[in-house]
py3Dmol code that shows the C-alpha trace and the ligand (Angstrom):
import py3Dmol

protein = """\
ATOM      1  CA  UNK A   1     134.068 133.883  97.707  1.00  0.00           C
ATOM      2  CA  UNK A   2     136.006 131.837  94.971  1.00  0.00           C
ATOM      3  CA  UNK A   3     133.784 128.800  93.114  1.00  0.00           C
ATOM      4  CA  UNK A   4     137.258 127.817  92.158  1.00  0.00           C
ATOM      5  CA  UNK A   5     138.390 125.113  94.520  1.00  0.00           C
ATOM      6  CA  UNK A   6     142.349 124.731  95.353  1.00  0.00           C
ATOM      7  CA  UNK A   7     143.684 121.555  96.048  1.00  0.00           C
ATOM      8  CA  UNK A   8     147.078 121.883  97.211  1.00  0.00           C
ATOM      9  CA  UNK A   9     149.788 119.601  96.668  1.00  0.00           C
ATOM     10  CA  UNK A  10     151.850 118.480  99.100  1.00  0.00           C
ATOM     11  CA  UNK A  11     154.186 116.131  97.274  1.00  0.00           C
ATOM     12  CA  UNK A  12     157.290 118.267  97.603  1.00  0.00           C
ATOM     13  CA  UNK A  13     157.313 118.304 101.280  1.00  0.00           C
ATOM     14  CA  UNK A  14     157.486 114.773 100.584  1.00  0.00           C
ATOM     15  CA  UNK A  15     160.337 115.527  98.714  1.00  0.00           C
ATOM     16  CA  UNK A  16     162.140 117.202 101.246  1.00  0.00           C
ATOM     17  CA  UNK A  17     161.302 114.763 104.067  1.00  0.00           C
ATOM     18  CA  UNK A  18     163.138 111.723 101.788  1.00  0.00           C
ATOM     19  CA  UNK A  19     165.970 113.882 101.418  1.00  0.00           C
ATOM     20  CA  UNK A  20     167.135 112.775 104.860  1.00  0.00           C
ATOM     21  CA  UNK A  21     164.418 110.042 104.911  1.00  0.00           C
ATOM     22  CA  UNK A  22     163.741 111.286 108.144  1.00  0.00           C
ATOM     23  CA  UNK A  23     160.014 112.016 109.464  1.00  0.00           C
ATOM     24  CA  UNK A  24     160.455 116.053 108.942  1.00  0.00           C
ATOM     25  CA  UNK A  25     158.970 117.943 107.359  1.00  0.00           C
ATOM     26  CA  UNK A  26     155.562 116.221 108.007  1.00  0.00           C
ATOM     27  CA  UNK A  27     152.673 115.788 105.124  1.00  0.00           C
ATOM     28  CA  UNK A  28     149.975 115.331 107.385  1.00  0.00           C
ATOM     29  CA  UNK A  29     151.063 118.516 109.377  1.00  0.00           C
ATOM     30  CA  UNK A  30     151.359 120.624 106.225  1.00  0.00           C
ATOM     31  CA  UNK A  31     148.096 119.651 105.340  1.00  0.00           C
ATOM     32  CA  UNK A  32     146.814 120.723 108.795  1.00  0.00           C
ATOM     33  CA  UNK A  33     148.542 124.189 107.780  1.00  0.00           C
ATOM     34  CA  UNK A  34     147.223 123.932 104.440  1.00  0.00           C
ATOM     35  CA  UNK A  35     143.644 122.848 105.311  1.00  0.00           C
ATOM     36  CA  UNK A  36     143.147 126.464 107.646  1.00  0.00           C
ATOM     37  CA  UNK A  37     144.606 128.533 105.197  1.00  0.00           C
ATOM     38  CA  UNK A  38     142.323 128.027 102.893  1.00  0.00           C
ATOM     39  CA  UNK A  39     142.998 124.875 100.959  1.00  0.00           C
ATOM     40  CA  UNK A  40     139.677 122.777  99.777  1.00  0.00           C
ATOM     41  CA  UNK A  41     141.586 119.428  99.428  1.00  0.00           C
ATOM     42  CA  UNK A  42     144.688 117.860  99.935  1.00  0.00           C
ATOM     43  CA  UNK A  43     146.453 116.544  96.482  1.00  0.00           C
ATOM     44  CA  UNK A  44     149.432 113.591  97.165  1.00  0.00           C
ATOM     45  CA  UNK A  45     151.149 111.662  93.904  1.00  0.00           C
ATOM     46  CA  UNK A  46     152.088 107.962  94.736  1.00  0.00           C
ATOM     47  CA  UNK A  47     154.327 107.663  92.075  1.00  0.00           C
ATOM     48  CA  UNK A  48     155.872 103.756  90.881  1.00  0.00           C
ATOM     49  CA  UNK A  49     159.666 105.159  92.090  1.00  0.00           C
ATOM     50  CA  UNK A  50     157.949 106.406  95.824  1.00  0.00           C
ATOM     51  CA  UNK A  51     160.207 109.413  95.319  1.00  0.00           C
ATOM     52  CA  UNK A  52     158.083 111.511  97.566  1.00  0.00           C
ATOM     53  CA  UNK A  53     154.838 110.516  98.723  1.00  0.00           C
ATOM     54  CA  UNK A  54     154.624 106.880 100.618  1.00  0.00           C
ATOM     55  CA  UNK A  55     151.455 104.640 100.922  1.00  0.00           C
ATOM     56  CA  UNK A  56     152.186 104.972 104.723  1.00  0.00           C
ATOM     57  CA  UNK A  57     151.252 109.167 104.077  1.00  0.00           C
ATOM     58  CA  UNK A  58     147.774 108.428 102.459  1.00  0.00           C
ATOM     59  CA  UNK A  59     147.404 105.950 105.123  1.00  0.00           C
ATOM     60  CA  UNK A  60     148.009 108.678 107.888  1.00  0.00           C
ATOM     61  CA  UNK A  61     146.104 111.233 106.082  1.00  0.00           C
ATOM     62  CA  UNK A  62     143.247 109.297 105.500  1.00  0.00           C
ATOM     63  CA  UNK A  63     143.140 108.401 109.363  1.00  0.00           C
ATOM     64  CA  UNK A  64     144.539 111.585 110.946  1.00  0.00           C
ATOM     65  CA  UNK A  65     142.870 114.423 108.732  1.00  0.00           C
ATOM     66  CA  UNK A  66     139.404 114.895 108.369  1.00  0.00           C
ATOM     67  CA  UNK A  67     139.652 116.467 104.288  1.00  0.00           C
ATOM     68  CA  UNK A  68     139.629 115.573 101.099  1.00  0.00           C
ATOM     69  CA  UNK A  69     141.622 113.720  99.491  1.00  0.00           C
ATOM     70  CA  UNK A  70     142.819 113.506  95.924  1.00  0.00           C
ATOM     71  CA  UNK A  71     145.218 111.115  94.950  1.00  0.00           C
ATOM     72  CA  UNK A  72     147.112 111.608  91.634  1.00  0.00           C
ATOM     73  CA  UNK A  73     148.354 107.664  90.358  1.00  0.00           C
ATOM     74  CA  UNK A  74     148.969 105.860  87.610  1.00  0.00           C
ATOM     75  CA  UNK A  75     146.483 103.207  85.867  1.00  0.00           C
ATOM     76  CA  UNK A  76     147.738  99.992  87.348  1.00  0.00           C
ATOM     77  CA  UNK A  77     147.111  96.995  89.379  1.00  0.00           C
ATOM     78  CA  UNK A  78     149.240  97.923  92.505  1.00  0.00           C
ATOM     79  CA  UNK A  79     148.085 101.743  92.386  1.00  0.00           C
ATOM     80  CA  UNK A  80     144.372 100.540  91.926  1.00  0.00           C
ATOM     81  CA  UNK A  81     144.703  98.424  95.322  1.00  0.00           C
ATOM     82  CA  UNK A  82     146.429 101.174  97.070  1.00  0.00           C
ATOM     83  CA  UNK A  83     143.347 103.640  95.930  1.00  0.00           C
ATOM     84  CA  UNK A  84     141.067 100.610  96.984  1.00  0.00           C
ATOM     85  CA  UNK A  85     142.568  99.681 100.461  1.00  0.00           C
ATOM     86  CA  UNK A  86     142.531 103.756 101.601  1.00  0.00           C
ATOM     87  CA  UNK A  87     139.832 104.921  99.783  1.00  0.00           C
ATOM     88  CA  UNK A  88     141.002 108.903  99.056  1.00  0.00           C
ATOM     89  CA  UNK A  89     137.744 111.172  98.093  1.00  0.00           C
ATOM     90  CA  UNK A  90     138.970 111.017  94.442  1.00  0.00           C
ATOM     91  CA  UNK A  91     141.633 110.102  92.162  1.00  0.00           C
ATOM     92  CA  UNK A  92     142.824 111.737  89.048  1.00  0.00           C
ATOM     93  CA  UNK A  93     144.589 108.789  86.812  1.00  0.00           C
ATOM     94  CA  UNK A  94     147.847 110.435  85.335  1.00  0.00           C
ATOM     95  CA  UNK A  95     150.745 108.901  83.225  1.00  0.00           C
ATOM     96  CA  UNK A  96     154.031 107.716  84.571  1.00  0.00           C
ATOM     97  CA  UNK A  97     157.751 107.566  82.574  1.00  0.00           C
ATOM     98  CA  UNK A  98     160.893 105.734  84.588  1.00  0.00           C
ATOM     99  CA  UNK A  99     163.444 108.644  85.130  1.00  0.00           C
ATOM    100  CA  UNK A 100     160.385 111.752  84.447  1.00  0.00           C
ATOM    101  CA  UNK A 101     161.020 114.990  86.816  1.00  0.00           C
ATOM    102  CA  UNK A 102     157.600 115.342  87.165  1.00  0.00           C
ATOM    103  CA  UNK A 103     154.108 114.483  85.056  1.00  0.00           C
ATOM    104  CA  UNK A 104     154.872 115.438  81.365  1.00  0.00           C
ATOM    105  CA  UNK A 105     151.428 115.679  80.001  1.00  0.00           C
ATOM    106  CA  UNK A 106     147.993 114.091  79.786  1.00  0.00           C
ATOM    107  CA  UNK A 107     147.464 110.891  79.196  1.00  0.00           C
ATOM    108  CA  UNK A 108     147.986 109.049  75.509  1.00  0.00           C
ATOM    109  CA  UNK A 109     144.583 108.110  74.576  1.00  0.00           C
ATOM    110  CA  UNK A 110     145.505 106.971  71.610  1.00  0.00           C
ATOM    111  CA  UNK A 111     147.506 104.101  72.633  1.00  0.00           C
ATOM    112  CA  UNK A 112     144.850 101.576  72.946  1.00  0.00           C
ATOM    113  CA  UNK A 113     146.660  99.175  76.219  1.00  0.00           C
ATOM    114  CA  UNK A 114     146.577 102.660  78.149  1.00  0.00           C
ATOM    115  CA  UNK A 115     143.062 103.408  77.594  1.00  0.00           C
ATOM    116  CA  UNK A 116     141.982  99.727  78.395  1.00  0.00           C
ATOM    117  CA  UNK A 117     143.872 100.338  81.627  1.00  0.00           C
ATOM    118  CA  UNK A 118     141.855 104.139  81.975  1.00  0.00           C
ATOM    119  CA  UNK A 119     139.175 102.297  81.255  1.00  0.00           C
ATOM    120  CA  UNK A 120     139.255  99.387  84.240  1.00  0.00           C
ATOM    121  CA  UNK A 121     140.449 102.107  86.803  1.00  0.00           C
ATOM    122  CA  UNK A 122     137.570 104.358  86.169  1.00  0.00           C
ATOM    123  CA  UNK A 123     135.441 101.370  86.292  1.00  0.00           C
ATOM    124  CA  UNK A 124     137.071  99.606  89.458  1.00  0.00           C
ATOM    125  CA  UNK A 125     137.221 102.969  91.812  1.00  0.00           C
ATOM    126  CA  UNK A 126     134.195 104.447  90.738  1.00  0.00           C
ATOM    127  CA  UNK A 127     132.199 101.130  91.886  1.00  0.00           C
ATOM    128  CA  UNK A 128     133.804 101.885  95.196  1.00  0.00           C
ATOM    129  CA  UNK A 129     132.569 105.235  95.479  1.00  0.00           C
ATOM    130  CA  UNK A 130     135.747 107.162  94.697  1.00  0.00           C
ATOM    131  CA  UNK A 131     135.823 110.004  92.073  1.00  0.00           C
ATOM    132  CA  UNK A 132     138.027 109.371  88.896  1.00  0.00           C
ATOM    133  CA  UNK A 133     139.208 112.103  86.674  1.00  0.00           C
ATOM    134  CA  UNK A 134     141.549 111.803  83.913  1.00  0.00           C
ATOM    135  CA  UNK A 135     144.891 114.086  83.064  1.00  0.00           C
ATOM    136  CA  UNK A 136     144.535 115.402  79.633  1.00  0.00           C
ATOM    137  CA  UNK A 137     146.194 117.802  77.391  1.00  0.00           C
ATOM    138  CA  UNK A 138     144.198 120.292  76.084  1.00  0.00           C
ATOM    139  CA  UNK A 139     143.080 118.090  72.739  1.00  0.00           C
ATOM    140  CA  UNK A 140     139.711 117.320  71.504  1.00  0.00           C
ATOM    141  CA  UNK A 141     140.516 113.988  70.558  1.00  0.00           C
ATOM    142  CA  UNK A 142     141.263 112.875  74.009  1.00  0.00           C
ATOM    143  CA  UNK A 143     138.780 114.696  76.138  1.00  0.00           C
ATOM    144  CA  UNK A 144     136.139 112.780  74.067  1.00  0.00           C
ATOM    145  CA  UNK A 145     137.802 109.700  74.284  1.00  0.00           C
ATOM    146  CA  UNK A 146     138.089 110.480  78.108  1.00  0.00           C
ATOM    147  CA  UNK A 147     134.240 110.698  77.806  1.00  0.00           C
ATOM    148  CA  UNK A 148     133.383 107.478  75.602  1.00  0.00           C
ATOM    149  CA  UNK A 149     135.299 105.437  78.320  1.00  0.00           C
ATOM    150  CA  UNK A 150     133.342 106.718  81.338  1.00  0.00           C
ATOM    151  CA  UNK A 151     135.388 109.572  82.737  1.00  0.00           C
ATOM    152  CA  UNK A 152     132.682 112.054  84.123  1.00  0.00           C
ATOM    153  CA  UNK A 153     136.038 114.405  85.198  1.00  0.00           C
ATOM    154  CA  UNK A 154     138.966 115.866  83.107  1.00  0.00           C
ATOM    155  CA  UNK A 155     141.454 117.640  84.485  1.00  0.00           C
ATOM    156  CA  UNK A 156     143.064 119.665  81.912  1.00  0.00           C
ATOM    157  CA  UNK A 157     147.130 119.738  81.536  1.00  0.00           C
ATOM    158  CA  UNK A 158     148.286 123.414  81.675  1.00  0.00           C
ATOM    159  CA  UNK A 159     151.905 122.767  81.423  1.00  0.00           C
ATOM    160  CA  UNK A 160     152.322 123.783  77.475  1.00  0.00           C
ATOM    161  CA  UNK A 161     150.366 126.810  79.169  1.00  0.00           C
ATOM    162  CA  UNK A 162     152.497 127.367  81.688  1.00  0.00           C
ATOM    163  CA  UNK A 163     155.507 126.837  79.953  1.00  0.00           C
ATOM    164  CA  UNK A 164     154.506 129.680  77.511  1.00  0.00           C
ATOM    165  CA  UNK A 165     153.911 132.109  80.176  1.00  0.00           C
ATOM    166  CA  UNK A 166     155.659 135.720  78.465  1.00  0.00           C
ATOM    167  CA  UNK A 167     156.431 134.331  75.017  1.00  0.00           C
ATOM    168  CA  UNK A 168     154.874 134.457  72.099  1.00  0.00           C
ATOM    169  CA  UNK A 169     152.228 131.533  72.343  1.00  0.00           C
ATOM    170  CA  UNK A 170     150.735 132.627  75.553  1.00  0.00           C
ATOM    171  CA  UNK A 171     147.670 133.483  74.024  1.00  0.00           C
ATOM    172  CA  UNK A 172     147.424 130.769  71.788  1.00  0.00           C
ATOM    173  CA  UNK A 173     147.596 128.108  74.943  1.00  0.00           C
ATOM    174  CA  UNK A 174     145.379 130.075  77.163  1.00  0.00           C
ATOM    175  CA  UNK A 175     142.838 129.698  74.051  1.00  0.00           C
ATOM    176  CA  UNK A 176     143.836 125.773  73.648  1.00  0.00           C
ATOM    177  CA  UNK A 177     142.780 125.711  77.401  1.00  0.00           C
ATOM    178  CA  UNK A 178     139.219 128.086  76.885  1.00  0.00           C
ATOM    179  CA  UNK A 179     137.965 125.736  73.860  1.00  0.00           C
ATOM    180  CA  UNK A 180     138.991 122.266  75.749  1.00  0.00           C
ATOM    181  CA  UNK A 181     137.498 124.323  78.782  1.00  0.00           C
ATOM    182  CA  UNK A 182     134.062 124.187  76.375  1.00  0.00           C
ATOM    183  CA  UNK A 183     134.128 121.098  75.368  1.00  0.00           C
ATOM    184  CA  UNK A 184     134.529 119.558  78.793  1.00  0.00           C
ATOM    185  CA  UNK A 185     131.672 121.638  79.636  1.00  0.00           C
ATOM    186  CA  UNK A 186     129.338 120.636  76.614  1.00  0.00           C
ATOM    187  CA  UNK A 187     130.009 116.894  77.258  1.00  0.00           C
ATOM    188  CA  UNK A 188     128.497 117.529  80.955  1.00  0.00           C
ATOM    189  CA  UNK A 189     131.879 116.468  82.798  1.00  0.00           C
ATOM    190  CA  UNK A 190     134.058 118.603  85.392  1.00  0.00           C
ATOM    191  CA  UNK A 191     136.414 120.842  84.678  1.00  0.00           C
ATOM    192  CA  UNK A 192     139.686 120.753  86.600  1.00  0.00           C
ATOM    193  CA  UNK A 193     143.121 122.160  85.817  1.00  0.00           C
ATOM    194  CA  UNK A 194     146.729 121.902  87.333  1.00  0.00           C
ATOM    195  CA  UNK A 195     150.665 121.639  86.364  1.00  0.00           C
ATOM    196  CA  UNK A 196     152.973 124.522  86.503  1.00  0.00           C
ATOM    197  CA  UNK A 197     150.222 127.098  87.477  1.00  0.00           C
ATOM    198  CA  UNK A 198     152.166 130.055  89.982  1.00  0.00           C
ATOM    199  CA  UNK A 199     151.404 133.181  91.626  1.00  0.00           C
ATOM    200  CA  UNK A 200     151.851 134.712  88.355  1.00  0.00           C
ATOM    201  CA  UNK A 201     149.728 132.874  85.100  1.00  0.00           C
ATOM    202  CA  UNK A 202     146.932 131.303  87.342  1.00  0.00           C
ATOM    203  CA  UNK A 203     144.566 133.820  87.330  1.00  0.00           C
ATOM    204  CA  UNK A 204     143.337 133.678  83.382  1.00  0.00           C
ATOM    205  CA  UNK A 205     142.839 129.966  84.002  1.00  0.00           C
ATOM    206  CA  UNK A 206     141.153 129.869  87.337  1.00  0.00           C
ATOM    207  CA  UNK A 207     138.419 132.612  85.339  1.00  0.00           C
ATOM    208  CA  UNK A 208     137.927 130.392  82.446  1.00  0.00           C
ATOM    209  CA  UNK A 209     133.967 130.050  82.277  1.00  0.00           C
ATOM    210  CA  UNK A 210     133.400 126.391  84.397  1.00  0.00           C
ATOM    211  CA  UNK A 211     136.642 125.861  85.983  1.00  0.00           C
ATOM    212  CA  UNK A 212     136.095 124.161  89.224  1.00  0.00           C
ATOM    213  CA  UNK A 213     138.861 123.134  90.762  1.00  0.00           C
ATOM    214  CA  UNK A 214     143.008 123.869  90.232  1.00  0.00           C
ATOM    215  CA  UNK A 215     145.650 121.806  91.767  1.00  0.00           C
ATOM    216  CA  UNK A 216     149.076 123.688  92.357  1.00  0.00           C
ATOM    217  CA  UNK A 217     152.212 122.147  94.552  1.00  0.00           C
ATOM    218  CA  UNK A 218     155.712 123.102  93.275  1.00  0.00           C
ATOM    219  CA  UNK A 219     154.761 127.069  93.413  1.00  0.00           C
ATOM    220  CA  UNK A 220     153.103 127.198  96.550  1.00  0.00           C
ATOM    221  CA  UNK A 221     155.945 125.090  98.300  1.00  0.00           C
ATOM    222  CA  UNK A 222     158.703 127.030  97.028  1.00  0.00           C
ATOM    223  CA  UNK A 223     156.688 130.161  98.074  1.00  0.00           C
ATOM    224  CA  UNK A 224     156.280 128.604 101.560  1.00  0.00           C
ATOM    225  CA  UNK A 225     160.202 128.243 101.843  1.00  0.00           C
ATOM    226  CA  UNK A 226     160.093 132.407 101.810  1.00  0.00           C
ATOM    227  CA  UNK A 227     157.270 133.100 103.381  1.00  0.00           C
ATOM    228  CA  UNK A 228     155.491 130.044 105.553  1.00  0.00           C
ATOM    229  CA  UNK A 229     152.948 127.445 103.996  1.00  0.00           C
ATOM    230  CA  UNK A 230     150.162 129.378 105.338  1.00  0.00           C
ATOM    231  CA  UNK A 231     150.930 133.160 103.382  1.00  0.00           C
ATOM    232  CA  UNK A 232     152.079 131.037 100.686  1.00  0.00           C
ATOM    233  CA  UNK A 233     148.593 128.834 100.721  1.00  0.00           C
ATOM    234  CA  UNK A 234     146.305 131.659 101.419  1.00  0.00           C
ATOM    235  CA  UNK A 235     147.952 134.176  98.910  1.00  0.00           C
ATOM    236  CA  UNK A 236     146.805 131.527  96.283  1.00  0.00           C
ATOM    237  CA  UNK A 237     143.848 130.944  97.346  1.00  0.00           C
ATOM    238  CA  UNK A 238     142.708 134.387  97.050  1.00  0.00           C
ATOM    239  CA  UNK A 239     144.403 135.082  93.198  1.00  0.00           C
ATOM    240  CA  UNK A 240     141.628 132.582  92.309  1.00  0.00           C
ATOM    241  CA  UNK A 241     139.084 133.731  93.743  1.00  0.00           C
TER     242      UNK A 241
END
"""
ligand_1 = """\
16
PXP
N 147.970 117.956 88.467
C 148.595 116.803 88.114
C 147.785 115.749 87.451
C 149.965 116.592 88.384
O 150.550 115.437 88.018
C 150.685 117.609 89.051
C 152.125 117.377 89.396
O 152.208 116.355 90.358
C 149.990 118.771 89.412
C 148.636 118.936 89.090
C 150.651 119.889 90.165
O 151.669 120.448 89.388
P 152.611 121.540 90.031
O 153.374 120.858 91.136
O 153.478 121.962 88.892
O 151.747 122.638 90.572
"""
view = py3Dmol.view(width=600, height=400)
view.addModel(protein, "pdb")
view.setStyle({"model": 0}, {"cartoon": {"style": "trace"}})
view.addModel(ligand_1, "xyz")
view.setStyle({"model": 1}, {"stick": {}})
view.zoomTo()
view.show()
């Protein structure tokens, strides 16, 4: 058995549903399909433009499906009350840009108005009992910033990773990943990973010493289109393990 945990995204069935802004395909019954194929949690983005994911879905899932939940969100006021009012299992704080295609990195911890805002939503949903982690590149400087403001998870951004899959700076971005990997690890937080991780590069990151958990959506939906949400789920589940 894998100590690697899969959360599985469901966002892009989200993304399909609004296309006809219809009620089909169904979140809630993908993560039924997702949840017996061997997903550990259920991942859903809220994002500002509601391009996929609705407050009414975390509202459902929370109510309809016993799992857990990890909502991805930005650090502001009407995001912190949606996290408040429905309560998922844990939250990983990730940055927002009008007109992005999806997340484009970890969070700036340099700017100093983003990490007061971290800083309040670690503090406001952890008092509630919900689990904050924070989106980071793969940078020193930010995972211990991450850490000085209270963040007792990081999960590490594996785009640039990702992204190099096959070229020449594979190695040197699976290595960016192993010595954040070590420093998460030495500051006694949780190590999580996720963004652009497929059939095909996840395996050197889900066996980096401490890993615990990986969240993946676009690959395993566009697998499920070929083969079914549940081969596509399962299959993934077991590269990790
Ligand atoms: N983790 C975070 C923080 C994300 O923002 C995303 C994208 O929503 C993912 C993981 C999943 O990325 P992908 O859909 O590329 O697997």
């Amino acid at each position: 058995m894998s100590d690697v945990k899969l959360g599985v995204n469901l966002d892009h069935i989200a993304t399909l549903r609004q296309a006809r802004m219809i009620s089909n395909p169904d979140p809630i019954e993908a993560a039924r399909v997702a949840l017996t194929s061997g997903a550990d949690m259920i991942v859903m983005h809220i994002r500002g433009d509601r391009r996929h994911m609705q407050e009414e879905d975390l509202e459902r899932m929370r109510k309809e499906v016993r799992c857990f939940i990890h909502l991805e969100m930005a650090a502001n006021d009407e995001m912190r009350n949606i996290a408040l009012k429905h309560k998922p299992d844990s939250v990983c704080i990730v940055p927002e840009k009008p007109g992005e295609l999806t997340t484009e990195g970890g969070l700036n911890l340099k700017d100093k108005s983003m990490v007061k805002e971290v800083e309040k939503t670690i503090k406001t949903l952890s008092d509630k009992g919900i689990e904050v982690s924070l989106f980071l590149d793969p940078n020193a400087d930010d995972i211990r910033t991450g850490y000085k403001i209270g963040a007792d998870t990081v999960e590490l951004c594996t785009k640039a990773y990702s992204e190099s899959w096959g070229k020449k700076n594979q190695a040197k971005e699976l290595e960016r990943l192993q010595l954040a990997s070590y420093l998460v690890k030495e500051l006694n937080m949780n190590l999580h990973s996720g963004h652009g991780l497929d059939y095909y590069n996840v395996r050197p990151v889900a066996q980096i010493e401490g890993m615990e958990c990986l969240n993946i959506g676009f690959s395993i939906i566009s697998r499920a289109v070929f083969v079914g949400l549940k081969t596509a789920v399962s299959q993934m589940k077991e590269i990790i393990g």
